[in-house]
N, CA, C and O of each residue as an XYZ file, in Angstrom:
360
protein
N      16.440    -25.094    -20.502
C      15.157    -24.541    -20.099
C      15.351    -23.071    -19.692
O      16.299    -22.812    -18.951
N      14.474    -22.005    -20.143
C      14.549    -20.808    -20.110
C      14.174    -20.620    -18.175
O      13.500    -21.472    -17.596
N      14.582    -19.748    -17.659
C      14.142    -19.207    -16.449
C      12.622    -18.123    -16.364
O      12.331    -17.186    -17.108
N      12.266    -18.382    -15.810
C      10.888    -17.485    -16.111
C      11.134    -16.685    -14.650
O      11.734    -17.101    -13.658
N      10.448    -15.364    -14.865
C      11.006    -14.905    -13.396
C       9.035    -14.301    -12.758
O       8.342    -13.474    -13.350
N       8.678    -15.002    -11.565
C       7.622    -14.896    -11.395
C       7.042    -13.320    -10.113
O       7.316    -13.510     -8.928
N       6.596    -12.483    -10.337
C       6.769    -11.311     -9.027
C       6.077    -11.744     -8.265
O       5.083    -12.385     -8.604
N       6.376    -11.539     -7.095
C       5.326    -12.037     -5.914
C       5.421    -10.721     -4.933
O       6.257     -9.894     -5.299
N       4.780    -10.448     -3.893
C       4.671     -9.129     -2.853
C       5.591    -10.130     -1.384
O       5.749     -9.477     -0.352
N       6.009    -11.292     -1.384
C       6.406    -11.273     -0.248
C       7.432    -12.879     -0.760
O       7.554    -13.449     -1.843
N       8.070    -13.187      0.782
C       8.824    -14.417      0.368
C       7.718    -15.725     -0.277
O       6.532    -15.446     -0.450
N       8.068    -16.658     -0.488
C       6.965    -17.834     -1.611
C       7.723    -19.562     -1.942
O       8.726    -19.793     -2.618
N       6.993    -20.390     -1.336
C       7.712    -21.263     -1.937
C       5.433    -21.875     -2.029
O       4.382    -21.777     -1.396
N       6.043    -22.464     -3.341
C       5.021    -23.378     -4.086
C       4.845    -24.828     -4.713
O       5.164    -24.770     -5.900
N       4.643    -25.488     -4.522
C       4.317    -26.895     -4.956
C       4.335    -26.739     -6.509
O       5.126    -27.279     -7.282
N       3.013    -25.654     -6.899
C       3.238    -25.861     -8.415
C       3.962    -25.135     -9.184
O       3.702    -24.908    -10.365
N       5.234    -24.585     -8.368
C       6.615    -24.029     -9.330
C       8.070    -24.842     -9.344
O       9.212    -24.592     -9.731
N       7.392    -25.944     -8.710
C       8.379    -26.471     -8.326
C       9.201    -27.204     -9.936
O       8.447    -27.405    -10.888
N      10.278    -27.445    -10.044
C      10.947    -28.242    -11.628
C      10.084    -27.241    -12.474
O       9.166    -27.417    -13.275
N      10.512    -26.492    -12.153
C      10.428    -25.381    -13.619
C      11.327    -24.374    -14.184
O      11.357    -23.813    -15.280
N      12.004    -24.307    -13.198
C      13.061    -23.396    -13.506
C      12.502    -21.617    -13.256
O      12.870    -20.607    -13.856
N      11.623    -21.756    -12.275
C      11.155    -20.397    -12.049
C      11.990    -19.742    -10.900
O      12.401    -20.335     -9.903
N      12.166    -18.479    -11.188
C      13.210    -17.581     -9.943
C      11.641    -16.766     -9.489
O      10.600    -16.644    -10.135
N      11.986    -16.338     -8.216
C      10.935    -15.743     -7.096
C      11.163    -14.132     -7.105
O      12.012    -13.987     -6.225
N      10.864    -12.861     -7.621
C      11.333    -11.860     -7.431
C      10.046    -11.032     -6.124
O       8.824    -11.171     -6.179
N      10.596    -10.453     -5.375
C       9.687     -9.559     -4.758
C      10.363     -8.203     -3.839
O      11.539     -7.990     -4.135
N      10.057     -7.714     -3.281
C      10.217     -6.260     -2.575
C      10.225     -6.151     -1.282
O       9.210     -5.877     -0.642
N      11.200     -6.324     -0.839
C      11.141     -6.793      0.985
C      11.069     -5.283      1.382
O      11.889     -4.490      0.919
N       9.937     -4.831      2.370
C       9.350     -3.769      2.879
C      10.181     -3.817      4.240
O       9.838     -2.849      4.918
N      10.854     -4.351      4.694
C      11.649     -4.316      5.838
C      12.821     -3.649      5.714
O      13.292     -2.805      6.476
N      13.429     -4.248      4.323
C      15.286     -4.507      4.340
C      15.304     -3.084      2.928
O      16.110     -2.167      2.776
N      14.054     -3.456      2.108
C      13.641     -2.386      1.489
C      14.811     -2.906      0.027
O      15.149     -2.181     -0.909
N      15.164     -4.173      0.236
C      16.029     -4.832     -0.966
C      14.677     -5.815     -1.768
O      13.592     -6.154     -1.295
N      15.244     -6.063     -3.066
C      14.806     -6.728     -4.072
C      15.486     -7.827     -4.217
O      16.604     -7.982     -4.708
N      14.509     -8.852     -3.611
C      15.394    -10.233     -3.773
C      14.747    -10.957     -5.428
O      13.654    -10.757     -5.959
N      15.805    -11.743     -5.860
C      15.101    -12.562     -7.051
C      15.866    -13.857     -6.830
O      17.093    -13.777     -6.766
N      15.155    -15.286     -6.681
C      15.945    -16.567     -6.057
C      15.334    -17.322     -6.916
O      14.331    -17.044     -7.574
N      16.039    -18.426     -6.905
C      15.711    -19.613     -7.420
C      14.392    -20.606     -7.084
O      15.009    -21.552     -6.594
N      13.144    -20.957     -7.038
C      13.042    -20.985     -6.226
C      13.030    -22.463     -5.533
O      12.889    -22.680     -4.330
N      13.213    -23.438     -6.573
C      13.791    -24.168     -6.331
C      14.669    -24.789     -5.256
O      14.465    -25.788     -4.566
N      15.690    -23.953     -5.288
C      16.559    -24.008     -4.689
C      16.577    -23.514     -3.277
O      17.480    -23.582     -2.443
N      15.262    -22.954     -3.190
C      14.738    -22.338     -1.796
C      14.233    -23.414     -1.159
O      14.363    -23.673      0.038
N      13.323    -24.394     -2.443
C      12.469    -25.362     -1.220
C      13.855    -26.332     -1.233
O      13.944    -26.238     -0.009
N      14.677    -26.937     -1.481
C      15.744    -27.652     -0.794
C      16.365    -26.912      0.259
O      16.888    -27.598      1.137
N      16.408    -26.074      0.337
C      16.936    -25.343      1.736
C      16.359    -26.054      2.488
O      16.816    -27.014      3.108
N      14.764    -25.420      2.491
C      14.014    -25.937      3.291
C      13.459    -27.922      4.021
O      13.288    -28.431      5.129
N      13.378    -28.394      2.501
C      13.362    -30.003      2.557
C      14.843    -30.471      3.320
O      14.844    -31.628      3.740
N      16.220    -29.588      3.553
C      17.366    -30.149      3.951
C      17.090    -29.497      5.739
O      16.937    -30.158      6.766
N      17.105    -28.431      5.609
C      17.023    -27.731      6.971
C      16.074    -27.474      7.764
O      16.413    -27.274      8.930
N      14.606    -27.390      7.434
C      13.267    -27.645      7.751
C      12.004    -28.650      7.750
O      10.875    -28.570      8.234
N      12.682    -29.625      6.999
C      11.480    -30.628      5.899
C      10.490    -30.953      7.040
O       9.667    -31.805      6.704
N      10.341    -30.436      8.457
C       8.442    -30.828      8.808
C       7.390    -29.684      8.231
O       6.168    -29.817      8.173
N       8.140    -28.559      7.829
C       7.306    -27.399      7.061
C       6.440    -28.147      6.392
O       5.234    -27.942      6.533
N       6.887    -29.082      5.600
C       6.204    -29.576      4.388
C       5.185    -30.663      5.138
O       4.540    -31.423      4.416
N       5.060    -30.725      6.376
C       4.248    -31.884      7.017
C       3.039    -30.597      7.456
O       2.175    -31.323      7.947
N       2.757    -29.877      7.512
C       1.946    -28.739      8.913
C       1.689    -27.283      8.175
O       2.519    -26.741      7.446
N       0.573    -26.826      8.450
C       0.163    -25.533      8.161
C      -0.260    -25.657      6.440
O      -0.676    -26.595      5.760
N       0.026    -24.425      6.177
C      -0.492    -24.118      4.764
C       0.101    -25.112      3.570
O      -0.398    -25.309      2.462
N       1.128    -25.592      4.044
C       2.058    -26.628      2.682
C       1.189    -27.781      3.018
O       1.092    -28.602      2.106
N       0.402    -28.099      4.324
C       0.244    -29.522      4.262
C      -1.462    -29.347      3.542
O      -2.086    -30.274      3.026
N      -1.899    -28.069      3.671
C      -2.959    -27.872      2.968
C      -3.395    -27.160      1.743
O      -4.393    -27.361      1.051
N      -2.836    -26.645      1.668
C      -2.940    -25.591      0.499
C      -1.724    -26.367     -0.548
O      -2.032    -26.722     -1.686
N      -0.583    -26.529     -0.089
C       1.082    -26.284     -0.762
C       1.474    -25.609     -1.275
O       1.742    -25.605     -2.476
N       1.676    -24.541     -0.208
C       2.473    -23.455     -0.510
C       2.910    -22.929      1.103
O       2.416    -23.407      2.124
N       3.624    -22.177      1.079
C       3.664    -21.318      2.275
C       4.345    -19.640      1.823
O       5.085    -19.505      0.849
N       4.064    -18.849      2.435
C       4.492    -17.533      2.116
C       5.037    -16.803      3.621
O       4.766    -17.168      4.765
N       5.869    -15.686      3.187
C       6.033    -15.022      4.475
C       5.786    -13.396      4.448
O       6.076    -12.948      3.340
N       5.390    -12.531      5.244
C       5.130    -11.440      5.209
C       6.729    -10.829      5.173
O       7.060    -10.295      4.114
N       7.365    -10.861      5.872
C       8.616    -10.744      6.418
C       9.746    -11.772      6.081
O       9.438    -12.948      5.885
N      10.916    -11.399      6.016
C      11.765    -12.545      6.252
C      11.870    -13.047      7.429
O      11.552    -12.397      8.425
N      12.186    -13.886      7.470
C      12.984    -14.683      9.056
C      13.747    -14.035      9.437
O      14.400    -13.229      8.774
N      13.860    -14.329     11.019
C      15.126    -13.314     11.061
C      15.749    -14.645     11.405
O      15.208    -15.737     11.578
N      17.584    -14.132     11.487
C      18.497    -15.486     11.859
C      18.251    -16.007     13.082
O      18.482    -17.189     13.334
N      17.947    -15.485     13.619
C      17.673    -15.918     15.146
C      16.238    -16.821     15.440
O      15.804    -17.219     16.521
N      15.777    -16.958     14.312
C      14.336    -17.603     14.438
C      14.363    -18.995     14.202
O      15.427    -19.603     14.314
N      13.311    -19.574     13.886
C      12.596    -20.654     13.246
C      13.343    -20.927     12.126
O      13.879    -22.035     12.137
N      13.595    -20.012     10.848
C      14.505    -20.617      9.577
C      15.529    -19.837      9.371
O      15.667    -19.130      8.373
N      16.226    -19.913     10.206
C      17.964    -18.914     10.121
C      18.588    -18.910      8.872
O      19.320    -17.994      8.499
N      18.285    -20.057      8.110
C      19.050    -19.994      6.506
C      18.251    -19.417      5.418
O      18.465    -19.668      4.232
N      17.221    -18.552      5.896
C      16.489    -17.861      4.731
C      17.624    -16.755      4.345
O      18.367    -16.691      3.366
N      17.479    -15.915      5.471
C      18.383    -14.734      5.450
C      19.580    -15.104      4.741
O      19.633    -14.603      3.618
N      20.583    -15.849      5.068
C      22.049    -16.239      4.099
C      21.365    -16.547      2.938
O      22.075    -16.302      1.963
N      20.221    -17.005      2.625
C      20.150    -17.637      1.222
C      19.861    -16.551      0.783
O      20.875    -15.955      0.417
N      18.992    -16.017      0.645
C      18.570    -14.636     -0.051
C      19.683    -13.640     -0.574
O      19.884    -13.254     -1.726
N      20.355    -13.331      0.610
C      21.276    -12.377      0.280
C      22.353    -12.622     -1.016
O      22.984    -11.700     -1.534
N      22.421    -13.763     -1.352
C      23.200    -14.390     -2.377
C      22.015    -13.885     -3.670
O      22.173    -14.263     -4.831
N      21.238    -13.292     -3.393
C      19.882    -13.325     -5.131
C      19.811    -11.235     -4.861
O      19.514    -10.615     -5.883
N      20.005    -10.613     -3.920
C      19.703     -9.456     -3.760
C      19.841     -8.624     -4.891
O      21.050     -8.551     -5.113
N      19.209     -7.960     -5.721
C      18.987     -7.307     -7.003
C      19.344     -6.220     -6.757
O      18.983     -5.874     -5.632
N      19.969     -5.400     -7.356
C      21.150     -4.589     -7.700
C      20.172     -3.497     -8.500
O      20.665     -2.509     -9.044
């Protein structure tokens, strides 16, 4: 299956990208880096290290959630930051 690479303006995980083989590219206005991730592989982060996300807020209504910002490590999802940095575009 080909990778499709989808742009978005901020971090993104989605219900309907999910088993597709889509990577997440966008423009972090903070760090001022270009991340491009799996994204897949983002919501298992999350389903392993977070999974009530997926119970509350916008995933339990919408399904999706987005972030303006990254996390920082010290927050709520400390493994965004390590994950990302592994996709940082060059």
């Amino acid at each position: 299956m080909q990778k499709e690479i989808v742009n978005k303006t901020r971090l993104w995980i989605n219900e309907r990208f999910e088993n597709q083989n889509i990577w997440i590219e966008f423009d972090d206005q903070e760090t001022k880096s270009t991340y491009r991730y799996p994204h897949d592989k983002l919501i298992n982060e999350f389903r392993e290290k977070a999974p009530k996300e997926f119970f509350e807020g916008n995933w339990k209504n919408l399904r999706y959630h987005n972030w303006p910002t990254i996390p920082i490590e010290q927050g709520k999802f400390p493994f965004v930051r390590p994950f990302l940095s592994k996709y940082t575009v060059l």
